[in-house]
BAZA-386945 format. One line per 3 residues: their letters; for each residue x, y, z of N, C-alpha, C. Coordinates in steps of 0.05 Angstrom, whole numbers, plus 5000, padded with zeros to 4 digits. Atoms other than C-alpha are relative to their C-alpha. Example, Ala and Ser with C-alpha at 12.3 -4.5 7.8 and 13.67 -1.06 7.14 Angstrom:
BEGIN
AS) 5018,4976,5000,5246,4910,5156,5018,5024,5000; 4984,4976,4999,5273,4979,5143,4985,5022,5014
REM end
This chain:
BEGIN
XXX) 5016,4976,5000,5000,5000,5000,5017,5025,5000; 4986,4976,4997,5056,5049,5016,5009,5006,4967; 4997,4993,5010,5086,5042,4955,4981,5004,4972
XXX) 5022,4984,5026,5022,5054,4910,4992,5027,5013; 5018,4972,4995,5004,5122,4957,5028,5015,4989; 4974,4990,5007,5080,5134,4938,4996,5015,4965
XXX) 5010,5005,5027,5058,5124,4859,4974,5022,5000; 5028,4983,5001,4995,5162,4870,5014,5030,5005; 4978,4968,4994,5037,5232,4905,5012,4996,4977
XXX) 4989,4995,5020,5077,5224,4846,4988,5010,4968; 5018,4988,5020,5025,5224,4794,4989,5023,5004; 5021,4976,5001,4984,5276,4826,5028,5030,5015
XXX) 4974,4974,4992,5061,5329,4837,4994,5004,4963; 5002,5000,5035,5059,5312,4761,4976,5020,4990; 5018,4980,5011,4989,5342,4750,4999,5016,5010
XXX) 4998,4968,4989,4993,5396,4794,5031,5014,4984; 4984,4992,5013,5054,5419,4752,4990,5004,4974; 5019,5000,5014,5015,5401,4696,4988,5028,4999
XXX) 5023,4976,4996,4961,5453,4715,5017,5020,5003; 4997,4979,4999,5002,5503,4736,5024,5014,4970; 4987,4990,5024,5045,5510,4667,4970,5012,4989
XXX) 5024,4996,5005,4969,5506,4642,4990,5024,4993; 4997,4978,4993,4958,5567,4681,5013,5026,4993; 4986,4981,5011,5013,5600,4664,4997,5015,4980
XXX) 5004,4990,5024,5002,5598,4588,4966,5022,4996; 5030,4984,5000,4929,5623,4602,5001,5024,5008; 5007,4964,4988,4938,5684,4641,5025,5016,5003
XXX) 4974,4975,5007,5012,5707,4617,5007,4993,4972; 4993,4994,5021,5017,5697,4553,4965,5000,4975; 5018,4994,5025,4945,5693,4518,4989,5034,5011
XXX) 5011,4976,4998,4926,5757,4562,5033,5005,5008; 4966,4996,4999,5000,5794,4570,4989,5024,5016; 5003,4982,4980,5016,5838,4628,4992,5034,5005
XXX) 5021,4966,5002,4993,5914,4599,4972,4994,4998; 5030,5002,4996,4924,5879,4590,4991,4997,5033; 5010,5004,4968,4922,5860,4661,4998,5021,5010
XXX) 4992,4974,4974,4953,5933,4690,4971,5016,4984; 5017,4981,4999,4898,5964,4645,4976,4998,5008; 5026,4998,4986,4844,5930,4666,4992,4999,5029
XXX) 4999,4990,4967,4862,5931,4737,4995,5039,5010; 4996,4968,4995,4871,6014,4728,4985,5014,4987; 5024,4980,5029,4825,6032,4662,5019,5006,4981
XXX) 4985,5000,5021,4843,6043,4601,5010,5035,4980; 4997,4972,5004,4851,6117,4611,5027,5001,5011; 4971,4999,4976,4920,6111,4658,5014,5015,4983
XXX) 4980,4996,5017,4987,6139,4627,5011,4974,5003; 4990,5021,4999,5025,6092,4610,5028,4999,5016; 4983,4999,4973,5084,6110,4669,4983,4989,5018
XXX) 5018,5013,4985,5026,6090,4708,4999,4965,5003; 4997,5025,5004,5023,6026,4675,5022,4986,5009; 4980,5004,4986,5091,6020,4694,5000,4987,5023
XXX) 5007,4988,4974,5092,6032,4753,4985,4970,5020; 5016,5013,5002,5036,5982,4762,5014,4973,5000; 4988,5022,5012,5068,5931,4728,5032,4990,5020
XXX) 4977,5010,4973,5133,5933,4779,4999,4989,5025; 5013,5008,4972,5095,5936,4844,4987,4975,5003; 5008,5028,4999,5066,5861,4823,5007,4989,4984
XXX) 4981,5021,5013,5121,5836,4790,4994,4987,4976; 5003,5005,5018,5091,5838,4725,5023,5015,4979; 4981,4993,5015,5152,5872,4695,5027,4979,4987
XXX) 4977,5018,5011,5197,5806,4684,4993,4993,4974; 5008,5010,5031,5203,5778,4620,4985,4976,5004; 5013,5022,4994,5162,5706,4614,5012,4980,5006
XXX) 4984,5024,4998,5210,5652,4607,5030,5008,5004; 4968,5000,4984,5278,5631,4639,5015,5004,4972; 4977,4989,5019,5318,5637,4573,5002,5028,4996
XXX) 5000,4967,5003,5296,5706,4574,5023,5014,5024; 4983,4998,4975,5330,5716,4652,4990,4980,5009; 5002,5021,4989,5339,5650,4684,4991,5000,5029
XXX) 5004,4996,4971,5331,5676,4753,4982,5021,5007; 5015,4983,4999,5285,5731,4745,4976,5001,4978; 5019,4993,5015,5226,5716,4705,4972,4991,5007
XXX) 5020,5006,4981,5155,5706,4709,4989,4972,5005; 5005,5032,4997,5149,5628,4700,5010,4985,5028; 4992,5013,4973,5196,5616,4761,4994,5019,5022
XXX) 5015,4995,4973,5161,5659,4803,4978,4997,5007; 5029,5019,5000,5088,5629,4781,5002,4980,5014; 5000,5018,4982,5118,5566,4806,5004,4995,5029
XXX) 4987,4993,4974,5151,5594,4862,4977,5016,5019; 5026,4996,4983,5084,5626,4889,4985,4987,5007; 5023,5016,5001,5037,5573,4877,5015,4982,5023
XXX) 4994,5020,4994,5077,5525,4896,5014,4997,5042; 4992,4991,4982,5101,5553,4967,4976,5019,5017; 5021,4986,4987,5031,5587,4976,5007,5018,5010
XXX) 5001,4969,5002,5055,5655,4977,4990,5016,4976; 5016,4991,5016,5001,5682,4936,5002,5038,4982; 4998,4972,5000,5021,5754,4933,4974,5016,5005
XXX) 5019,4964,4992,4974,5822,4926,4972,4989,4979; 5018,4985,5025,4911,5826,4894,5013,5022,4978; 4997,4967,5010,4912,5867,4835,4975,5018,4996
XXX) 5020,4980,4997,4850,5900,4845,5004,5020,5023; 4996,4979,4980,4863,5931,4917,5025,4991,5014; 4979,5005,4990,4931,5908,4935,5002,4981,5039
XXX) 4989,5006,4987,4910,5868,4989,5005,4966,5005; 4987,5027,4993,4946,5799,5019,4986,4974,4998; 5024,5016,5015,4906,5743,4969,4999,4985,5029
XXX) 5004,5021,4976,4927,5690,5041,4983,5009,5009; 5014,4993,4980,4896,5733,5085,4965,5000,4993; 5023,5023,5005,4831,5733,5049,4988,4981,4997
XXX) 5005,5036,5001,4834,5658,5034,4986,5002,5029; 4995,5008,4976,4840,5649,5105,4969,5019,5010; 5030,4988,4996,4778,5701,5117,4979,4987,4995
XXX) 5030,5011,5007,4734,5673,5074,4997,4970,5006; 4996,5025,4998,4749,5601,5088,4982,4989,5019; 5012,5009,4981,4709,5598,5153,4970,5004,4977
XXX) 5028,4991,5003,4637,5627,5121,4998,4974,4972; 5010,5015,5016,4649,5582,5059,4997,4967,5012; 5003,5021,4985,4654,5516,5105,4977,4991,5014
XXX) 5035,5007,4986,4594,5536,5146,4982,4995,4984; 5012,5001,5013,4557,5537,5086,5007,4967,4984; 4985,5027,5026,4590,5472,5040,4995,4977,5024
XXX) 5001,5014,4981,4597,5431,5103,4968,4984,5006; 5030,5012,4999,4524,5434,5122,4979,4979,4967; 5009,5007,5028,4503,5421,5043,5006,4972,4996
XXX) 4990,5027,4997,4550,5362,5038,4982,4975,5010; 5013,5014,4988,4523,5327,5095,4976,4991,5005; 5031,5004,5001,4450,5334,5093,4999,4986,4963
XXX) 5005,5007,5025,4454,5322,5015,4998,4971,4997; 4996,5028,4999,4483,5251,5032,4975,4994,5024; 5018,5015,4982,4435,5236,5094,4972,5005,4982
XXX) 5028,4998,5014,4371,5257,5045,4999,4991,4970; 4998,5017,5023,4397,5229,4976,4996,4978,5005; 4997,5037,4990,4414,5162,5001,4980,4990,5007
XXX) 5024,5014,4989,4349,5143,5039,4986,5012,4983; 5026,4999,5020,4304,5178,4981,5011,4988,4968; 4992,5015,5019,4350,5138,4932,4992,4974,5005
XXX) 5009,5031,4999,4340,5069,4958,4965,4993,5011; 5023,5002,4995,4266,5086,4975,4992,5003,4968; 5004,5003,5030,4263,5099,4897,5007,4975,4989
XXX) 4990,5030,5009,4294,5033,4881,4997,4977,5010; 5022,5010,4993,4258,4997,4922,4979,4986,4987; 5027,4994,5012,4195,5021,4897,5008,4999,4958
XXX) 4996,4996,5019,4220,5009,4828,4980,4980,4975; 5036,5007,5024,4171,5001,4761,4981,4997,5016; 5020,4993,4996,4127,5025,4797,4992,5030,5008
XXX) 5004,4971,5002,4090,5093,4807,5018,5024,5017; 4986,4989,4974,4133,5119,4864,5033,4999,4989; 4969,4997,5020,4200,5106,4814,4992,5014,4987
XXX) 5010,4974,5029,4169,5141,4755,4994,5027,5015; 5006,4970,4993,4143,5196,4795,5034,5019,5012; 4985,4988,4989,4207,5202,4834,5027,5005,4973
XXX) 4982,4986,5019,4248,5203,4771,4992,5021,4987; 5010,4984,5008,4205,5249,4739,5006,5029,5016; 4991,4974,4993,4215,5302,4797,5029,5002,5001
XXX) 4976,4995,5004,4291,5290,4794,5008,5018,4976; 4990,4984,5027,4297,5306,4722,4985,5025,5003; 5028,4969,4998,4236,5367,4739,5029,5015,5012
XXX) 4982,4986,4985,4291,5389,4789,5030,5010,4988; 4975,4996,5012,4353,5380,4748,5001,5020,4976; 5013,4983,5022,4320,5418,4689,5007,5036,5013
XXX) 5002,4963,4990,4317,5486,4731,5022,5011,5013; 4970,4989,4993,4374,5532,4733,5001,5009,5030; 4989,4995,4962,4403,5543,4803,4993,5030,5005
XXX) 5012,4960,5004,4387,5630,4788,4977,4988,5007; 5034,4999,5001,4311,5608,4787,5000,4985,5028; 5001,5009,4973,4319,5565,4856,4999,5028,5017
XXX) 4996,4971,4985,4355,5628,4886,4979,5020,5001; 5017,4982,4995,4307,5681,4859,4970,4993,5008; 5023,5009,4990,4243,5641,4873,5005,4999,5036
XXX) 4999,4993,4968,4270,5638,4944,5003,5014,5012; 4994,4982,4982,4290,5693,4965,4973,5026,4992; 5024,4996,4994,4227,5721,4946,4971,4984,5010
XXX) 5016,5016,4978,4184,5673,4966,4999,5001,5033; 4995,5010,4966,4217,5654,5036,5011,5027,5015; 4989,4973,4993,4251,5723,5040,4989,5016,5002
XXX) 5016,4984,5014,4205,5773,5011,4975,5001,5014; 5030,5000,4997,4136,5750,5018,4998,4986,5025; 5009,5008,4972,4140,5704,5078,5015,5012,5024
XXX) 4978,4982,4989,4201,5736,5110,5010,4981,5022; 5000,5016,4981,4215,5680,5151,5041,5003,5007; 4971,4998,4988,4297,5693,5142,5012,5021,4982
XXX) 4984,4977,5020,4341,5744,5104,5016,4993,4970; 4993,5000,5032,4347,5753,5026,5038,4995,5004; 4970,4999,5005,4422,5764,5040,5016,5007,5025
XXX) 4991,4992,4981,4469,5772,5087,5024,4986,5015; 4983,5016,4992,4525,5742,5135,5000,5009,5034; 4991,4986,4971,4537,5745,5215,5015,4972,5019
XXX) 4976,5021,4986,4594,5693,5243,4986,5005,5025; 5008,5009,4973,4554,5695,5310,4989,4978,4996; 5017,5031,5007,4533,5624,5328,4969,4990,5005
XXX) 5024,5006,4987,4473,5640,5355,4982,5019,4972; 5011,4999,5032,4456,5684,5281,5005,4990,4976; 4989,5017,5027,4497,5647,5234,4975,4974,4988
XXX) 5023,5020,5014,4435,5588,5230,4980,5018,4972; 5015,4974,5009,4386,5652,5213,5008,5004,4973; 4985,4999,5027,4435,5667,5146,5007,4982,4981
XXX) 4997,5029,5027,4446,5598,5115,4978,4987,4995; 5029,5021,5003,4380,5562,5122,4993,5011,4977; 5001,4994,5036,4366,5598,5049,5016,4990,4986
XXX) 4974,5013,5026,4424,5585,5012,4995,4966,5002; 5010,5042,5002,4419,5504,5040,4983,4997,5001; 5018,5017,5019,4354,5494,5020,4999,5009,4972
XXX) 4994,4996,5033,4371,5526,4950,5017,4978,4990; 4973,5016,4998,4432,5484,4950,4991,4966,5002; 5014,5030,5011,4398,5423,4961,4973,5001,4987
XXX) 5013,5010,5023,4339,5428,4918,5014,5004,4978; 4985,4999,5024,4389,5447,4863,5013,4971,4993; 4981,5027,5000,4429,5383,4878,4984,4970,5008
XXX) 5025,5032,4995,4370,5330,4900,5005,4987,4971; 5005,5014,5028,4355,5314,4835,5018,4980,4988; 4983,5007,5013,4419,5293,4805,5014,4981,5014
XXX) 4990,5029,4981,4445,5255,4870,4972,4970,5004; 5030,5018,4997,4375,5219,4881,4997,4981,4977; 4998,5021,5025,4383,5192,4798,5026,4984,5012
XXX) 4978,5011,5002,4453,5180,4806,5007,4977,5022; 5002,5020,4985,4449,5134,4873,4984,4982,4995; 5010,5019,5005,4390,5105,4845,5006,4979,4975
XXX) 4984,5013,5024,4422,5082,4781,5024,4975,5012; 4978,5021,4988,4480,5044,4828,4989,4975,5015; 5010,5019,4978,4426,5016,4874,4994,4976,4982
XXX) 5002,5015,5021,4394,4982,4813,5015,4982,4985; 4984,5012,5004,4455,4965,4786,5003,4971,5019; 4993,5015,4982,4474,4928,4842,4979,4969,5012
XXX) 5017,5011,4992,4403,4895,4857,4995,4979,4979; 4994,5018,5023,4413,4857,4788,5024,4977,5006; 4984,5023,4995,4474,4822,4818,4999,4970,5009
XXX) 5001,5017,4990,4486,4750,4837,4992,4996,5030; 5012,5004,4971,4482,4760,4909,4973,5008,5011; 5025,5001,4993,4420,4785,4910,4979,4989,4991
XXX) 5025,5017,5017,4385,4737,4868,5003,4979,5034; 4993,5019,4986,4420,4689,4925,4993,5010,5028; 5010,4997,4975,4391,4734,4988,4970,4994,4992
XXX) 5029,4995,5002,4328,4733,4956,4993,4969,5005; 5007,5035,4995,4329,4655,4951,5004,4988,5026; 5007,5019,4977,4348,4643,5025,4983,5016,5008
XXX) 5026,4982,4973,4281,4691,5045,5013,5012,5020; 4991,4979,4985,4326,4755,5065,4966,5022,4984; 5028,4976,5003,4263,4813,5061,5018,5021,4980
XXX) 4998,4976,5025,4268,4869,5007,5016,5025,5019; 4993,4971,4977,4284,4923,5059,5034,4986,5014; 4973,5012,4997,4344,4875,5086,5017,4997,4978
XXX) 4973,5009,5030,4373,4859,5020,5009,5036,4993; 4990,4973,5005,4374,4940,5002,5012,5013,5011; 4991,4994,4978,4394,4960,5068,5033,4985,5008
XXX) 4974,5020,4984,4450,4905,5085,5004,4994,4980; 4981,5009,5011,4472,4879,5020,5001,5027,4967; 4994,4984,5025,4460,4932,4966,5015,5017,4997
XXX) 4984,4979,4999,4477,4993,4997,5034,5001,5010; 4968,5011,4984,4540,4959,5026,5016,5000,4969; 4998,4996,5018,4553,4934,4962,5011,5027,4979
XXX) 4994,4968,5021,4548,5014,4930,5012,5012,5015; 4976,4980,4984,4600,5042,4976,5021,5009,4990; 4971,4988,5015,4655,5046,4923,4989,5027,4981
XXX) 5013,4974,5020,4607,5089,4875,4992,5026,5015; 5020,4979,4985,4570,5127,4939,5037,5017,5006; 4978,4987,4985,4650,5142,4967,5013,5019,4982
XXX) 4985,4989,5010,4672,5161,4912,4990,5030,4979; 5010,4979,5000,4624,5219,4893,5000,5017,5016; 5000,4991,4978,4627,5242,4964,5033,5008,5007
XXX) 4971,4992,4998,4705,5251,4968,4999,5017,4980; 4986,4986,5021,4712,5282,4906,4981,5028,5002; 5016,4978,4993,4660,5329,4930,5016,5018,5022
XXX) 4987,4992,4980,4696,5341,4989,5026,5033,4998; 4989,4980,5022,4753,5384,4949,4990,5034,5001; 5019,4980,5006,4703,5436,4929,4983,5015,5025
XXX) 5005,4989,4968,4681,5455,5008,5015,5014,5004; 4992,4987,4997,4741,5485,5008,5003,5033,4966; 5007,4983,5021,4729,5527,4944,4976,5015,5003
XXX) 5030,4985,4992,4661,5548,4963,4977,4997,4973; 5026,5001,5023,4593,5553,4927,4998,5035,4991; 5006,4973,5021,4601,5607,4880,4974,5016,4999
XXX) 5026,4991,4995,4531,5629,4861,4986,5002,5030; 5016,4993,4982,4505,5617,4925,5010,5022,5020; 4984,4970,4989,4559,5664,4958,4998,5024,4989
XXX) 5000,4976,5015,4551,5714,4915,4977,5016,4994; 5020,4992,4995,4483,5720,4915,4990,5003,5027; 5009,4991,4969,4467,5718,4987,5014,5005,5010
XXX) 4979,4981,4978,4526,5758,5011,5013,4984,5013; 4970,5005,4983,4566,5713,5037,5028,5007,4998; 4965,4989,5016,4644,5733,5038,5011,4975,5002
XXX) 4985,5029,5007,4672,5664,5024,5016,4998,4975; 4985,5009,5013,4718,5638,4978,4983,4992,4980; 5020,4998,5026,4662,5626,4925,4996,5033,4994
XXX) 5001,4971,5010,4648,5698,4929,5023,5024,4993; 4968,4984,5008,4721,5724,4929,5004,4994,4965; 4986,4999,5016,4725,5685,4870,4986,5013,4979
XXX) 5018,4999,5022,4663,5711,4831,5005,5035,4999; 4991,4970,5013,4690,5785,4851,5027,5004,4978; 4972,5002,5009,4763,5771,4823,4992,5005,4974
XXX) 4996,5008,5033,4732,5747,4757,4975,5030,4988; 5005,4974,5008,4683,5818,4754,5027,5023,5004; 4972,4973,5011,4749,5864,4769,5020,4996,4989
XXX) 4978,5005,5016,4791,5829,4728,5029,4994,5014; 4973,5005,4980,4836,5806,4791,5012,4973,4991; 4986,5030,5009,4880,5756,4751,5017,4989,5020
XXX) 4996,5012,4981,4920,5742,4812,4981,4983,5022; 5021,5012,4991,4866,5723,4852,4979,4975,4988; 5011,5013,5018,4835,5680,4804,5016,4982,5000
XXX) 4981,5025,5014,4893,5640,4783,5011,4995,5032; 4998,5008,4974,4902,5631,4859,4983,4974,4996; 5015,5015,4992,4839,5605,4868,4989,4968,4978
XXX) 4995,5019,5020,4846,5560,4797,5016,4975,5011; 4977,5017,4997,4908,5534,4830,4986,4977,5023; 5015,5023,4975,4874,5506,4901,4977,4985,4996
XXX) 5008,5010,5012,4820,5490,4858,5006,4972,4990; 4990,5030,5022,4855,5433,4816,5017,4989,5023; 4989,5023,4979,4906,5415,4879,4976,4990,5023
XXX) 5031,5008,4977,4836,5402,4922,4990,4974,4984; 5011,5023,5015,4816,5355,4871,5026,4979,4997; 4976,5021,4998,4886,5318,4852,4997,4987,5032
XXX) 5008,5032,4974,4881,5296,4934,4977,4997,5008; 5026,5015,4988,4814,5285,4938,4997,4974,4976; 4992,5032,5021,4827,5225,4875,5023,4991,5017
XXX) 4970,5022,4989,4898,5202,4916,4976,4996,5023; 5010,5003,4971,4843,5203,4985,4974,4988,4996; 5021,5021,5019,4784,5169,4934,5017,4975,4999
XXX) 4993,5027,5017,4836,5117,4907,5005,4979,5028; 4996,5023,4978,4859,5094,4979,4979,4996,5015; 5021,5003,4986,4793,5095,5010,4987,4983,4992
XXX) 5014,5025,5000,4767,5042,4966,5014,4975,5012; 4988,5030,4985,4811,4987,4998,4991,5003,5045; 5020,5006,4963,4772,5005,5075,4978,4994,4997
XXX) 5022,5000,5004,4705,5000,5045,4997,4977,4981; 5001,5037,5019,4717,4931,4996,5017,4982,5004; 4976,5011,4992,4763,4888,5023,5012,4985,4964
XXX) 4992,5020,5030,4762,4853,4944,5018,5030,4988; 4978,4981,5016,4810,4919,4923,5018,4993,5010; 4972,4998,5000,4880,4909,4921,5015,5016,5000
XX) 4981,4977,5016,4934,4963,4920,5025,4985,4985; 4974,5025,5019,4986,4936,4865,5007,5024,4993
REM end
């Protein structure tokens, strides 16, 4: 096992190098560093300004090391990312960490709760759909899946926050307050947006595995020693779907620390979904290609923390 997690860190140093050349070519050479200073400043500045500009965030090197080996901007892309010294905004010059680190708590309280309820109310209205299957209580319940999956996540939001906001007023259109005793008050909108946006698509997608699974040999073979329908789904199916259920659920995991974009941004939260949806209105290419970067390394170890997790949950995996 050690030496496949060994094999695995190695592949996933690889793609995170990968990504961040990626990166590089995306936001220093197809957009080049006077587009950035002007749209950080307007496209009225002088161009000493631009300058200027261009020094104070170390967009004045040339691109590549043959240009200056020790001073350019490829080995200090690597040398930021890779060391998580993020530098400056370039919209208001200030310290990209220190916002991470701000917004990190508000986007957790929010992702965290989503996560967890998503799995305790998919899963039991997935195998209550598969169950009940070819028959009216499957058709209906696929029917509102796809009803649900059909409608853009904007129309969830604005139906609720006038609805539940507006007209019933039961909690606030928008807003944020890190007290623990108002912080409930501020999310209970966003997570039930959040999960009717996401029911749908987890509720098919578990039911599709359950089914799968309920076709197999062993359950032709519980059914023949007279194990009950509710026991075989319960104890050998869903056991059974633990490599498919784990491995949507990790790779989700990742993205908690990235935050829910739209839903931050619309209901005021300051999180790391919303940092990133201001970055990409002021044109903060540092900030962005930050949050690109923790982005893709959030995912690379949530596949190395997927791949070893199926050998606790199936004993039939091997690491080779």
């Amino acid at each position: 096992m050690g030496a496949y997690i060994i094999r695995r860190l190695i592949y996933g140093v690889g793609v995170v190098i990968g990504v961040l050349f990626l990166l590089f070519i995306l936001f220093f050479t197809v957009t080049e560093p006077d587009d950035i200073a002007r749209r950080a400043l307007g496209d009225k500045v002088p161009p000493e300004v631009i300058e200027q500009w261009k020094v104070n965030h170390g967009y004045d090197r040339p691109l590549w090391p043959w240009q200056d080996w020790d001073e350019n901007l490829l080995f200090d892309h690597y040398r930021r990312m890779l060391t998580f010294d993020f530098g400056l905004s370039d919209a208001d010059d200030s310290p990209i960490i220190d916002r991470i680190r701000a917004g990190m708590g508000p986007s957790l309280s929010l992702t965290i709760p989503l996560l967890v309820l998503g799995i305790l109310i998919g899963i039991p209205l997935s195998l209550l759909v598969a169950f009940f299957r070819e028959t009216y209580i499957d058709r209906m319940g696929v029917f509102l899946c796809v009803l649900a999956m059909s409608v853009s996540i904007i129309l969830y939001i604005v139906g609720a926050q006038y609805l539940i906001g507006k007209v019933l007023r039961w909690y606030p259109i928008s807003g944020f307050n890190a007290d623990l005793l108002m912080l409930p008050r501020f999310l209970v909108l966003p997570i039930i947006v959040g999960l009717l946006s996401g029911i749908g698509g987890d509720v098919r997608f578990y039911r599709t595995v359950f089914l799968e699974e309920s076709s197999r040999d062993f359950v032709r073979t519980a059914r023949a020693k007279g194990a009950s329908e509710p026991r075989i789904m319960t104890h050998h199916v869903l056991r059974n779907a633990l490599i498919p259920i784990l491995t949507r659920v990790v790779l989700a995991i990742p993205f908690l620390f990235t935050g829910a974009l739209l839903l931050e941004a619309f209901f005021g939260i300051p999180g790391l979904g919303s940092m990133t949806f201001d970055a990409i209105q002021a044109n903060d290419f540092a900030t962005l290609r930050t949050m690109v970067f923790i982005g893709a390394l959030s995912f690379v170890l949530g596949q190395i923390a997927t791949d070893i997790s199926y050998g606790f949950v199936d004993p039939r995996v091997r690491f080779e």
